[in-house]
C-alpha positions in Angstrom: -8.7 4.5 12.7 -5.1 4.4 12.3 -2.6 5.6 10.1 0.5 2.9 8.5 3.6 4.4 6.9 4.5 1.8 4.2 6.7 1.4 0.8 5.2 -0.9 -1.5 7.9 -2.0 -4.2 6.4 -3.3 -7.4 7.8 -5.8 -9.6 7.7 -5.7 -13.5 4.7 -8.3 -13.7 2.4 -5.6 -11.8 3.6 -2.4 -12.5 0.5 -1.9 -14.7 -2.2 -3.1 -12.0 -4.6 -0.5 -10.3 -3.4 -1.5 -6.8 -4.1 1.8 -5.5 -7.5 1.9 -6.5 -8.1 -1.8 -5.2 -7.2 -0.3 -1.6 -9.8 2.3 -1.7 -12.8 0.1 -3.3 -12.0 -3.6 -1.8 -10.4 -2.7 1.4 -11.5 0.0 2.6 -8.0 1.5 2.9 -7.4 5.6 1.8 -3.9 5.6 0.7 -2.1 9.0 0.9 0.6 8.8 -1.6 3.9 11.3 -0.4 6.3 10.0 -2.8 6.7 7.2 -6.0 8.9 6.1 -8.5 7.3 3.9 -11.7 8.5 2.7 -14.8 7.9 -0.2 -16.9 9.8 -2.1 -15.6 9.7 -1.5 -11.6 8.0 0.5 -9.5 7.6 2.1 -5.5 5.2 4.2 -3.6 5.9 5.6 0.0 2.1 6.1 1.2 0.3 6.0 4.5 -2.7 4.0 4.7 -5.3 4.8 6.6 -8.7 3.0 7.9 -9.9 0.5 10.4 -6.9 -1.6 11.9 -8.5 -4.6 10.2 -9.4 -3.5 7.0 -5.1 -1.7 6.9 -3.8 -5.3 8.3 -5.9 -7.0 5.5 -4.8 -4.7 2.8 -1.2 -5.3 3.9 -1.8 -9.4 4.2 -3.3 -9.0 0.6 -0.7 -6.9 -0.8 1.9 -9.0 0.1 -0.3 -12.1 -1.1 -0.2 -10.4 -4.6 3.6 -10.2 -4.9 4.4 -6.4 -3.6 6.8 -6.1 -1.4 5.4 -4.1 1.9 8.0 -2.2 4.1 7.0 -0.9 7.4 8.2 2.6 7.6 7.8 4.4 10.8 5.2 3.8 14.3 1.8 3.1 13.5 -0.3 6.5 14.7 -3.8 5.5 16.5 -6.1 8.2 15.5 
C-alpha cells in the first residue's frame, strides 16, 4: 500500500461530479480528505489517497484524463 498527498483542482464543468466516490468504487483508491474548497463555480481538495500503487497511479492517470488538475504534494509513503 501506499499513501499519495495530492490537490485535485476542479473546474466549473465538474464541480457537481461524485469524483470522490468514483475513487473508492472504480479504483479502488480510499481518499482521506484534510482540507477543500467548493463552489459552483470551482473547486479543490487536498486528500491523500491510499491503495495499491497501481490502482493510486490509475486513479491519478484517470483523474487527470477527466479534466482535474492533479498536484503532487509531498513524498509518496510506502506502507
Amino acid at each position: 500500500m501506499i499513501e499519495v498527498r495530492v490537490k485535485l483542482t476542479f473546474p466549473e464543468d465538474l464541480v457537481r461530479q461524485p469524483f470522490m466516490a468514483r475513487l473508492v468504487r472504480e479504483h479502488e483508491v480510499e481518499p482521506n480528505i484534510r482540507r477543500a474548497n467548493v463552489d459552483e463555480r470551482e473547486g479543490w481538495i487536498v486528500c491523500e489517497l491510499l491503495g495499491e500503487p497501481s490502482r493510486v497511479d490509475g486513479a491519478l492517470d484517470w483523474l487527470r484524463r477527466e479534466g482535474i488538475r492533479v498536484d503532487l504534494l509531498g513524498d509518496v509513503v510506502e506502507g
